[in-house]
N, CA, C and O atoms as a MOPAC input file, in Angstrom:
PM7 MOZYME 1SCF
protein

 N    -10.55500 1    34.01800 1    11.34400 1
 C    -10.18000 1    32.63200 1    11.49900 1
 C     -8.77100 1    32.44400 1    10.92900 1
 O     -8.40000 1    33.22300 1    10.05100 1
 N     -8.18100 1    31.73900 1    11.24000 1
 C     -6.37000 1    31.66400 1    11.70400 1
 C     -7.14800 1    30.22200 1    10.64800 1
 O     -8.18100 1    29.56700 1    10.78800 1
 N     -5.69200 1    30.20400 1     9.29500 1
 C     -5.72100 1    29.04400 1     8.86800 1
 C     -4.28200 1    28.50300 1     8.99300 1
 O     -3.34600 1    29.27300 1     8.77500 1
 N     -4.06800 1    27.28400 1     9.31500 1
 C     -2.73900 1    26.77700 1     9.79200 1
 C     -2.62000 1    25.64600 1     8.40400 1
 O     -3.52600 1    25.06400 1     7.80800 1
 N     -0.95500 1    25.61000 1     8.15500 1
 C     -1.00300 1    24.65600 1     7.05400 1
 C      0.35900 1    24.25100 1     7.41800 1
 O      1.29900 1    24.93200 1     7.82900 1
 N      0.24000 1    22.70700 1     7.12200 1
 C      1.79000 1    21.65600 1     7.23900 1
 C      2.43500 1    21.96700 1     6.62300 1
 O      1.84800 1    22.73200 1     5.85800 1
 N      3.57800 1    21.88200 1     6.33500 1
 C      4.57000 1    21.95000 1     5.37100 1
 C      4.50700 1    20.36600 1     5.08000 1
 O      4.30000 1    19.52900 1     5.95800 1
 N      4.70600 1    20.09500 1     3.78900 1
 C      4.92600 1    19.06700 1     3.14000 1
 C      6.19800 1    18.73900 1     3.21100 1
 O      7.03100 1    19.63700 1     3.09000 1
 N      6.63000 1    17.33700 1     3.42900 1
 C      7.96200 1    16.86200 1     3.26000 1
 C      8.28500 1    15.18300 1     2.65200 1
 O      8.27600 1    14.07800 1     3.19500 1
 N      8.56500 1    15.67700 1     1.23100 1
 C      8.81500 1    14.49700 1     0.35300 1
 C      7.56200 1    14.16000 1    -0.26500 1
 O      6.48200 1    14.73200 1    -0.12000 1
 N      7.83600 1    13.17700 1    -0.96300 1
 C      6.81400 1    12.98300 1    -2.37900 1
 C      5.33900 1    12.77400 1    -1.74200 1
 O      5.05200 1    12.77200 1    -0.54500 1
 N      4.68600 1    12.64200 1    -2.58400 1
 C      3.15900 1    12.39300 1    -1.81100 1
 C      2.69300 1    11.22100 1    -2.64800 1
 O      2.59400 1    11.23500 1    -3.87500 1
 N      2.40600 1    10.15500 1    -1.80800 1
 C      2.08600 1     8.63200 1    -2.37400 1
 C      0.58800 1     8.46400 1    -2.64300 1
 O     -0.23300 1     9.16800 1    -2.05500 1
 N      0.24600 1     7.55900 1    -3.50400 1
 C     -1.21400 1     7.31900 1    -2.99300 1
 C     -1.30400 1     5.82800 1    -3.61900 1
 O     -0.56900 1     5.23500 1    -4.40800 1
 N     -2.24700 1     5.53800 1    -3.09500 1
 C     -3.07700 1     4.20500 1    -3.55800 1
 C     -4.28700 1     4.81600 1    -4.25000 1
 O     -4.86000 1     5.77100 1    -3.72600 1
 N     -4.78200 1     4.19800 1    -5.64400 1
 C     -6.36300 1     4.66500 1    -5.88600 1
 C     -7.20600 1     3.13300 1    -6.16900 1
 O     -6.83600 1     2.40400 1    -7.09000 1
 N     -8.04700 1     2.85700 1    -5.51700 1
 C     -8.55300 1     2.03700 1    -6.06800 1
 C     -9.75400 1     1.94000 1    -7.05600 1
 O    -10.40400 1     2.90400 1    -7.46100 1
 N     -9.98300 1     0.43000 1    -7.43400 1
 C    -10.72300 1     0.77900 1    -8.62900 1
 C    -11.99000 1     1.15800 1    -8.24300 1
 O    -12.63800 1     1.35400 1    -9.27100 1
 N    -12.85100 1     1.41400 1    -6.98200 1
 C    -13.49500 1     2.02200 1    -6.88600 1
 C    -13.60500 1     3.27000 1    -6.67000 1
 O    -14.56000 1     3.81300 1    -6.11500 1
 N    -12.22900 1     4.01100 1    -7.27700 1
 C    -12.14100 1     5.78600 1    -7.13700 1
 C    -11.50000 1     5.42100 1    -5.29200 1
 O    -10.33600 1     5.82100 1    -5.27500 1
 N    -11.69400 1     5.12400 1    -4.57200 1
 C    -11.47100 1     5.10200 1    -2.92300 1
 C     -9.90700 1     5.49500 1    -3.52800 1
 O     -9.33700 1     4.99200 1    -4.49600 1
 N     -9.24300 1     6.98200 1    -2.25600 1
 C     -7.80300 1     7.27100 1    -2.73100 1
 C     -7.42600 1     6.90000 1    -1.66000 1
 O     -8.34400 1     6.83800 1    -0.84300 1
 N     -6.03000 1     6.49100 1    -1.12000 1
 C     -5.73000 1     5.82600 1     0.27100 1
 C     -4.20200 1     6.87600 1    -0.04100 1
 O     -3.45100 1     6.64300 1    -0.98800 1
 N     -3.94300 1     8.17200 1     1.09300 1
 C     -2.54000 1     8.70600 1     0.86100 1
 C     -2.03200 1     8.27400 1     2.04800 1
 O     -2.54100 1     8.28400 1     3.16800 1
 N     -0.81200 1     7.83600 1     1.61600 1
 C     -0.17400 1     7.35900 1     2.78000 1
 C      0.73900 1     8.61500 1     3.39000 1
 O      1.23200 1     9.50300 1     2.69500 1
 N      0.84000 1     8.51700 1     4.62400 1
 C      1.54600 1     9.73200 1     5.64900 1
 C      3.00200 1     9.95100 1     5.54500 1
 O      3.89000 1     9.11000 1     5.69200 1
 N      3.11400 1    11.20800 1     5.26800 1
 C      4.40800 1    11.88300 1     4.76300 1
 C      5.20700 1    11.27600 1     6.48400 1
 O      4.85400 1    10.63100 1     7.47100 1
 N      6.42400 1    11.98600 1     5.97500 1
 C      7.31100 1    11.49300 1     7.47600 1
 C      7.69800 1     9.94900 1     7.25100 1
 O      8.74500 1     9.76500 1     7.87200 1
 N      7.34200 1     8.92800 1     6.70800 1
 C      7.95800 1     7.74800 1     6.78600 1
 C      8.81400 1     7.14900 1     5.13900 1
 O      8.92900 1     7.79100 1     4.09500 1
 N      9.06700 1     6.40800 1     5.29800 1
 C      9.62800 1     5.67200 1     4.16800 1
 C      9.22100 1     4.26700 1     3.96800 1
 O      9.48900 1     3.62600 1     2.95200 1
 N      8.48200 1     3.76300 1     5.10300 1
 C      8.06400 1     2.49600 1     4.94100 1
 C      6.45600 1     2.44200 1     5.18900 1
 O      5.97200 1     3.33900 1     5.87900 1
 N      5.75400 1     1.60700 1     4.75200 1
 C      4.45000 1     1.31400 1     5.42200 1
 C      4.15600 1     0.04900 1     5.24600 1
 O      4.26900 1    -0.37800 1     4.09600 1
 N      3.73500 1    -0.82400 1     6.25400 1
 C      3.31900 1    -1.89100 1     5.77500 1
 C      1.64200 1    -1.84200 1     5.45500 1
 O      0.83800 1    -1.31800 1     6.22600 1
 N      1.24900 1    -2.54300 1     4.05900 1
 C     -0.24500 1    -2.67800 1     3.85500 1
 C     -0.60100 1    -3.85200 1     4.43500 1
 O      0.25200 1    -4.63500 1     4.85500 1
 N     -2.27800 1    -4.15200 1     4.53600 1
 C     -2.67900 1    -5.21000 1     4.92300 1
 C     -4.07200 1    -4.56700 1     5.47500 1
 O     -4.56400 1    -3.45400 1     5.28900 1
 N     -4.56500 1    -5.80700 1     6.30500 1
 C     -6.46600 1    -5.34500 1     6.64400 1
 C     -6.13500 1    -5.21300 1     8.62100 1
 O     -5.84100 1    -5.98700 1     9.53300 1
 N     -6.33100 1    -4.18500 1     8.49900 1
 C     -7.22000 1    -3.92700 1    10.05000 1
 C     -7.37200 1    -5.60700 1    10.88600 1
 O     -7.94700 1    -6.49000 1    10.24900 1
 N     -6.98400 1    -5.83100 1    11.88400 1
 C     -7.44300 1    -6.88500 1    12.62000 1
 C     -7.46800 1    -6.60500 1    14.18000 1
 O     -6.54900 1    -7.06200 1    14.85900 1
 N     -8.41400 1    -5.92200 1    14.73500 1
 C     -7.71800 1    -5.35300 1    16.19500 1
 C     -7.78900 1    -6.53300 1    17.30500 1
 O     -7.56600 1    -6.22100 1    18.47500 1
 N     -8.14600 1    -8.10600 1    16.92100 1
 C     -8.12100 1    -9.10500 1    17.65800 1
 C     -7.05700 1    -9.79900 1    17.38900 1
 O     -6.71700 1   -10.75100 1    18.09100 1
 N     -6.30900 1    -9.35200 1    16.19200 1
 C     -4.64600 1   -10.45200 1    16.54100 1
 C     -4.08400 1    -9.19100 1    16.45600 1
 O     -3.07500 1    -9.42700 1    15.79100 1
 N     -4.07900 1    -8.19500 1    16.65700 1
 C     -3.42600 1    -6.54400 1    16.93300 1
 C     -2.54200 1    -6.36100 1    16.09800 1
 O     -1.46200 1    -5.82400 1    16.34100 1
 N     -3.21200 1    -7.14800 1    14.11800 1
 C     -2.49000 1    -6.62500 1    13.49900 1
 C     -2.90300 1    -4.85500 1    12.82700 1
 O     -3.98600 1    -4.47200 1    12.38300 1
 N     -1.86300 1    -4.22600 1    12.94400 1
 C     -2.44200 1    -2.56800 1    12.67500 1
 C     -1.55400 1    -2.14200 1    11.69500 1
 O     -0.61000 1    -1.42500 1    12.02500 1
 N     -1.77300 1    -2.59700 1    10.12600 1
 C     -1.08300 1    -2.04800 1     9.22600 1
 C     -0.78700 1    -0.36300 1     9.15200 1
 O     -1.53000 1     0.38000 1     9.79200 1
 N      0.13300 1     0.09900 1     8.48500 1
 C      0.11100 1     1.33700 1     7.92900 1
 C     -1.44300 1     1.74100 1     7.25900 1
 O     -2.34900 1     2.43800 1     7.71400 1
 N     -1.32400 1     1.02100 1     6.05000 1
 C     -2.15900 1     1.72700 1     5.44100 1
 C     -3.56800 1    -0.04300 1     5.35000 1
 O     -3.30900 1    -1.20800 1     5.05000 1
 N     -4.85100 1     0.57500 1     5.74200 1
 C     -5.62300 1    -0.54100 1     6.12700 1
 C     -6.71500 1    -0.52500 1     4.63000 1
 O     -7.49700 1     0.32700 1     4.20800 1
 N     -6.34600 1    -1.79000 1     4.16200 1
 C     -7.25300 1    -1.84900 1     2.49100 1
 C     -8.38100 1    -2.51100 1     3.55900 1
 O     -8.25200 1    -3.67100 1     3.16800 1
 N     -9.26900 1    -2.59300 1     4.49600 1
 C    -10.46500 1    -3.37600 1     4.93400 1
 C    -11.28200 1    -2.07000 1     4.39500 1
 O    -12.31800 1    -2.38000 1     4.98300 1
 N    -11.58700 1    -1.00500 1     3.81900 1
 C    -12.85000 1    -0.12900 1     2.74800 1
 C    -12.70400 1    -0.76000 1     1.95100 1
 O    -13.82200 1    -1.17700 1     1.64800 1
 N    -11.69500 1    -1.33400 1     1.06400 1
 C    -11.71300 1    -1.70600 1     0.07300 1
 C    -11.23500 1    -2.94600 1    -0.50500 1
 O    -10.51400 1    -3.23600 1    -1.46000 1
 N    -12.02500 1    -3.73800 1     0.60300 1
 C    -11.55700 1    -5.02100 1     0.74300 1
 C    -12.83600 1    -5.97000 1     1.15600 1
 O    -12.57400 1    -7.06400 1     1.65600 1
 N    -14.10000 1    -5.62200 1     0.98100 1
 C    -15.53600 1    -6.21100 1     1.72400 1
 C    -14.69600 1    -8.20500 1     1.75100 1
 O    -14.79200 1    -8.71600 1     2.86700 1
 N    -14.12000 1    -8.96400 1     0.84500 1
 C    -14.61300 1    -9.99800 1     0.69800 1
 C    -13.16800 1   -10.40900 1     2.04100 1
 O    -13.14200 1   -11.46900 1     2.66800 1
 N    -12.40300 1    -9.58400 1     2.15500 1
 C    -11.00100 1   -10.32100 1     2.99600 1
 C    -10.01600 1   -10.96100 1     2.44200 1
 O     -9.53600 1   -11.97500 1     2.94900 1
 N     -9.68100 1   -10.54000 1     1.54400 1
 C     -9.23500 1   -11.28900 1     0.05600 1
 C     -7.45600 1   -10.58600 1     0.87500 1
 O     -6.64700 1   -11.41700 1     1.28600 1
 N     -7.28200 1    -9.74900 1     0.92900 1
 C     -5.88900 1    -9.45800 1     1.39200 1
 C     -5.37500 1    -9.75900 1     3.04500 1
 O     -6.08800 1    -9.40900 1     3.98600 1
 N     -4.08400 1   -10.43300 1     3.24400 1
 C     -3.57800 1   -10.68600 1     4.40700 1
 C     -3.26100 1    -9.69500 1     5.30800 1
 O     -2.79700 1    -8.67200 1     4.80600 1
 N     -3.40600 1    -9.72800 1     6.67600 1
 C     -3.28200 1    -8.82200 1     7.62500 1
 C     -2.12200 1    -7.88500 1     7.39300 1
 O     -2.27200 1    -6.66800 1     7.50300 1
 N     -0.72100 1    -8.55500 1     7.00400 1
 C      0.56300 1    -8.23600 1     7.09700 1
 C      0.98200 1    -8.17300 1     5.18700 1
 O      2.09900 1    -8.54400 1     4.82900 1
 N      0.33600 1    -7.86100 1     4.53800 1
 C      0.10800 1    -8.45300 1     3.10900 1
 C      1.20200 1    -8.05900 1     2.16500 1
 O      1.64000 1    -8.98400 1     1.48200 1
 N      1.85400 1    -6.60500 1     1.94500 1
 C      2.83400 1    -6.09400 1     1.80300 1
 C      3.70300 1    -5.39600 1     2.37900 1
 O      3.57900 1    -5.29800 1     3.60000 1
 N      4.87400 1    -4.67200 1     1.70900 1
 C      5.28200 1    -3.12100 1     2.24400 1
 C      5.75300 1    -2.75000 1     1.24600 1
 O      6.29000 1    -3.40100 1     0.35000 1
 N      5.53200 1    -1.38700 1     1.36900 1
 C      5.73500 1    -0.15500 1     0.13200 1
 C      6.63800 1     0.38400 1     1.11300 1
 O      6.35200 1     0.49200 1     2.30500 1
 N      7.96200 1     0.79000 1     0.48500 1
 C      9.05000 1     1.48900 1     0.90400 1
 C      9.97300 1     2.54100 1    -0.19100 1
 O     10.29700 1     2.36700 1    -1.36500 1
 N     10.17500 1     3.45800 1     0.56900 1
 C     10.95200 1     4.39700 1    -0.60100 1
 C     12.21600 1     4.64200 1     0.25900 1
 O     12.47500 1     4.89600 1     1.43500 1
 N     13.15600 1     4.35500 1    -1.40500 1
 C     14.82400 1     4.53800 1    -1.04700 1
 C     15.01500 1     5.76000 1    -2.16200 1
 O     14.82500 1     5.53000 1    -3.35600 1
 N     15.30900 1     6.75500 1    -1.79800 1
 C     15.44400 1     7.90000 1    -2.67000 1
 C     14.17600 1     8.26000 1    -3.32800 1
 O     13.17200 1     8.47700 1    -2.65000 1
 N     14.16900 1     8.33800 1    -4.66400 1
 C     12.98400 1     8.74800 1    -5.30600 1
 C     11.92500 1     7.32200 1    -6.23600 1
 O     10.93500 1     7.17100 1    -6.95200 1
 N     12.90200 1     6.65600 1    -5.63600 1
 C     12.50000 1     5.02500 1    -5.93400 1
 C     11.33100 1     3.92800 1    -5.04100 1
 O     11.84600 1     3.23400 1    -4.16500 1
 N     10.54500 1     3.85400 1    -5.15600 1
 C      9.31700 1     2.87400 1    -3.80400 1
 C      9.96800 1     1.70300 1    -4.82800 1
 O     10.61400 1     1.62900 1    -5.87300 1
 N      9.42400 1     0.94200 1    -3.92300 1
 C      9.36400 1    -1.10200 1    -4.08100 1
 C      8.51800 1    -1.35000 1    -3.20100 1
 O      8.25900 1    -0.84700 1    -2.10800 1
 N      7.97500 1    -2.46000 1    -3.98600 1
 C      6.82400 1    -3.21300 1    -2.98300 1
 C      7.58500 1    -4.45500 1    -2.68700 1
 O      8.46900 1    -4.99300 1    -3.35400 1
 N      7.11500 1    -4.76400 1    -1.66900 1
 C      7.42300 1    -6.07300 1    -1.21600 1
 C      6.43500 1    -7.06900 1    -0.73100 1
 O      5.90800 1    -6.70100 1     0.31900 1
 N      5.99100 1    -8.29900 1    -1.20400 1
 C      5.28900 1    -9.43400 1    -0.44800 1
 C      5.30800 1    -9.71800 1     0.52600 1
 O      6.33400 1   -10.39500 1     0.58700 1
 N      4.87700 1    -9.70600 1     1.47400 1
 C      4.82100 1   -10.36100 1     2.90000 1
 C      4.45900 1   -11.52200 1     3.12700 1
 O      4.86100 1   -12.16200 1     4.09800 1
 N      3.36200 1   -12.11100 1     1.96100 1
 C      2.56200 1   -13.42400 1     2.30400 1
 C      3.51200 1   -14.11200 1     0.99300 1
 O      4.18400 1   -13.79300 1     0.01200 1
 N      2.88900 1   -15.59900 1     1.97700 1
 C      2.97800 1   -16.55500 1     0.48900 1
 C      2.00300 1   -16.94600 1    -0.09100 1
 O      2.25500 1   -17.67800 1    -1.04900 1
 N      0.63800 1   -16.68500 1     0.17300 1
 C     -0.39100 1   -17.43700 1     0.07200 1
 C     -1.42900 1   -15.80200 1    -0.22100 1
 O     -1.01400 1   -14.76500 1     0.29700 1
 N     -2.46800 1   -15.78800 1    -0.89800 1
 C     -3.18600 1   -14.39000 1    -1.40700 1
 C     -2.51200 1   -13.40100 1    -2.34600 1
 O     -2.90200 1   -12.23300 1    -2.35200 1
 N     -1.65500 1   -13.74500 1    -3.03500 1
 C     -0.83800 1   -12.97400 1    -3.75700 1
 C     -0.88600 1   -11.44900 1    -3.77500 1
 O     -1.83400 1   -10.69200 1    -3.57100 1
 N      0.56500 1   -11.16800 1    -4.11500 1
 C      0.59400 1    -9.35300 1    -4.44800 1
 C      1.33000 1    -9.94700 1    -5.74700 1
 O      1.91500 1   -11.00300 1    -5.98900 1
 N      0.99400 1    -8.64300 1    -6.55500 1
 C      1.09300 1    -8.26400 1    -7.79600 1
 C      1.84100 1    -7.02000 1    -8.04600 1
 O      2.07400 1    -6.22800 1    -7.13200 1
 N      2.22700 1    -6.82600 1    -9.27600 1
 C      2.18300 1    -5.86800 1    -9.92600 1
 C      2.12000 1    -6.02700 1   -11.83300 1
 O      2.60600 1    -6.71000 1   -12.73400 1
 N      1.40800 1    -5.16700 1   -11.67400 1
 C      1.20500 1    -5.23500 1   -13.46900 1
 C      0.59100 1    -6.53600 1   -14.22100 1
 O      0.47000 1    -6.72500 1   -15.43200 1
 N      0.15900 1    -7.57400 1   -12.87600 1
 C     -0.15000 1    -8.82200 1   -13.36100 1
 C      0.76500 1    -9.81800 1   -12.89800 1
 O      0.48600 1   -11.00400 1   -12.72200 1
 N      1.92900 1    -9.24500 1   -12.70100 1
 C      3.01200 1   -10.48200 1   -12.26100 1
 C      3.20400 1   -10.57500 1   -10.54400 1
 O      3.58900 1    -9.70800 1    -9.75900 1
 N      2.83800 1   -11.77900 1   -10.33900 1
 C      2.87300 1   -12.30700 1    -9.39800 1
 C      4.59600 1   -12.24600 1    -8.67100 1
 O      5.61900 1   -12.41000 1    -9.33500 1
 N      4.55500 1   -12.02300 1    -7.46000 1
 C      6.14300 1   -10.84800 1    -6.58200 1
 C      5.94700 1   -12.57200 1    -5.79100 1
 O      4.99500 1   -13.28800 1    -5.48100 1
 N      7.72800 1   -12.67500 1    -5.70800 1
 C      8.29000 1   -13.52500 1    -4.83900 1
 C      8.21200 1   -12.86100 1    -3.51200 1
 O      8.57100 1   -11.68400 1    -3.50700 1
 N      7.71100 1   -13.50800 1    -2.08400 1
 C      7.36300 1   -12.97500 1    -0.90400 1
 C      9.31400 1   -12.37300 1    -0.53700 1
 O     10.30900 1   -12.97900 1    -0.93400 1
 N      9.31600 1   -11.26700 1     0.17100 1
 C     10.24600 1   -11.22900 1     0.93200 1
 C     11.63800 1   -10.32000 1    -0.21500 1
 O     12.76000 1   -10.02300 1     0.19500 1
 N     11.23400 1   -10.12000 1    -1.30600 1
 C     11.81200 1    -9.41100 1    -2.72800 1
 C     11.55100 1    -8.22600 1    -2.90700 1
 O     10.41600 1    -8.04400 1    -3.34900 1
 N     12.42900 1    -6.91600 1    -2.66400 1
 C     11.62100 1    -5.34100 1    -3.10100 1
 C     11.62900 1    -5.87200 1    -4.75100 1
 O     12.07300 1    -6.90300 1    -5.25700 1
 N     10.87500 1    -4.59100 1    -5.38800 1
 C     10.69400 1    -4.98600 1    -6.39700 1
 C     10.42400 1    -3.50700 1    -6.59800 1
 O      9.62700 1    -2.95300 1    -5.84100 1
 N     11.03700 1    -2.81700 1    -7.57700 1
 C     10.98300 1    -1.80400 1    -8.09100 1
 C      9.41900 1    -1.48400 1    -8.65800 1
 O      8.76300 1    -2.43200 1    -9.08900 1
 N      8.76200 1     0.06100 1    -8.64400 1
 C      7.54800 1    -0.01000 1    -8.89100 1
 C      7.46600 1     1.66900 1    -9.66200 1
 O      8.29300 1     2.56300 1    -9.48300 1
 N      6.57700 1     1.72300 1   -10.28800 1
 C      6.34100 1     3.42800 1   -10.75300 1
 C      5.48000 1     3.85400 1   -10.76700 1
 O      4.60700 1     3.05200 1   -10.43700 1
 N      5.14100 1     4.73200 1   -10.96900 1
 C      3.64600 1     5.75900 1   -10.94300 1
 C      3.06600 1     5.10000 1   -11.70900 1
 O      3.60600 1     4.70500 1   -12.74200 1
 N      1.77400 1     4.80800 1   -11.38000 1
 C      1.13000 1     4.08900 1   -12.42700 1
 C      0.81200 1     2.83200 1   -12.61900 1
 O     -0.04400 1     2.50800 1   -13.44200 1
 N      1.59100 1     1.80700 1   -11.73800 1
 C      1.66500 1     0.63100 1   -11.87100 1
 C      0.40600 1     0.27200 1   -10.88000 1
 O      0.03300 1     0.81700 1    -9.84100 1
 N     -0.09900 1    -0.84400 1   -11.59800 1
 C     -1.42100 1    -1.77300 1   -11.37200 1
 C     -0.91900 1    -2.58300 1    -9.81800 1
 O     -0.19400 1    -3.55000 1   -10.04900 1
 N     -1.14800 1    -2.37700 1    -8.53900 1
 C     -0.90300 1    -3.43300 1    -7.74600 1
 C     -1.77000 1    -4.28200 1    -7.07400 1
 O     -2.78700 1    -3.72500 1    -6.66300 1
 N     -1.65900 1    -5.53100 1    -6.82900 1
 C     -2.84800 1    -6.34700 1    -6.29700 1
 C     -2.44700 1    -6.95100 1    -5.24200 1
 O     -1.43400 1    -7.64900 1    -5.20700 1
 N     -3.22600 1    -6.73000 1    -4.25800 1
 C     -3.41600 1    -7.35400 1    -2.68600 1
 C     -4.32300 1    -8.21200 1    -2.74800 1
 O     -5.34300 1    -7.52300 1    -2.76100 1
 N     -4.63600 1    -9.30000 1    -2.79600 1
 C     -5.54800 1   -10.62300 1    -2.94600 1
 C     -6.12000 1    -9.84600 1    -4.50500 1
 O     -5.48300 1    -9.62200 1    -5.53400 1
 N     -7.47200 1    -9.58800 1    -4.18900 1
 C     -8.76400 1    -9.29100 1    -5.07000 1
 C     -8.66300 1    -7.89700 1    -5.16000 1
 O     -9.12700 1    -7.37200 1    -6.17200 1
 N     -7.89700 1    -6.85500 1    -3.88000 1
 C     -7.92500 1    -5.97300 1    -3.90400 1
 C     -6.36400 1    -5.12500 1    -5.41800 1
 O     -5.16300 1    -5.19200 1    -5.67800 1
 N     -7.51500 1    -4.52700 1    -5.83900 1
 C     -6.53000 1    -3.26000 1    -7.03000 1
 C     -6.29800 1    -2.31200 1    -6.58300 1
 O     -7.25000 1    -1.81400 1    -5.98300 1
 N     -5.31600 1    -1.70400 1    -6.57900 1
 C     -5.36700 1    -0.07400 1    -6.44800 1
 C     -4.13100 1     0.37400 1    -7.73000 1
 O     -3.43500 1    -0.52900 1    -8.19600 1
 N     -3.98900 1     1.55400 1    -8.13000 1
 C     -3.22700 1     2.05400 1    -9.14300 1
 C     -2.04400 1     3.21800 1    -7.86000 1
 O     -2.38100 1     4.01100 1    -6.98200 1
 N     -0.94400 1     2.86700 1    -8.25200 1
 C     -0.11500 1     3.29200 1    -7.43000 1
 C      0.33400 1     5.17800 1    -8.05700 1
 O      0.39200 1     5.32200 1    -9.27800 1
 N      0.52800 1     6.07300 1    -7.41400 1
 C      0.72400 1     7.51400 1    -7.85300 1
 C      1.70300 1     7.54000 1    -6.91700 1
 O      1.88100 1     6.75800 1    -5.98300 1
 N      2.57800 1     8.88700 1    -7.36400 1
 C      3.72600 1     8.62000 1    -6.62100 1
 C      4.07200 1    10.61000 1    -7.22200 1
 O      5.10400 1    11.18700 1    -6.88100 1

């Protein structure tokens, strides 16, 4: 049996949430937008928090996580369901510098950011 393996290219991201659920987002980009699955208003985030999201607490279009060098920022998308980090509530439409480790919140939804 022939084992085939990707080459990796650039950092490897993840979301963990507080239920252990790990969400890695796909090498090759620099941007992703988060948010929930909606295939009736055909919103189709990057990375889809609806596992870890039962109540709907996060917006379709809710953030984006983007990396400029070795640096990510999150950014708000909504005005209304808040994103977070570390507790502090993010002006919509603002990158905002972020690090390994940092606490982020999509409505109700947590995840701990790795980088």
């Amino acid at each position: 049996m022939t084992q085939r393996y990707q080459a990796f290219a650039g950092p490897m991201l993840m979301l963990i949430a507080d239920n252990g659920v790990a969400i890695t987002l796909s090498s090759g980009q620099n941007a992703w937008v988060i948010g929930r699955l909606d295939p009736v208003s055909n919103s189709l985030p990057d990375v889809d928090l609806t596992p870890v999201d039962p109540e709907y607490t996060s917006s379709r279009r809710h953030a984006q996580l983007s990396l400029n060098g070795d640096q990510a920022y999150l950014t708000s998308l909504t005005r209304t369901n808040w994103t977070k980090v570390n507790g502090q509530r993010l002006i919509a439409d603002q990158p905002t510098p972020i690090q390994s480790g940092d606490r982020l919140e999509f409505g109700k939804v947590a995840v701990t950011f790795r980088q």
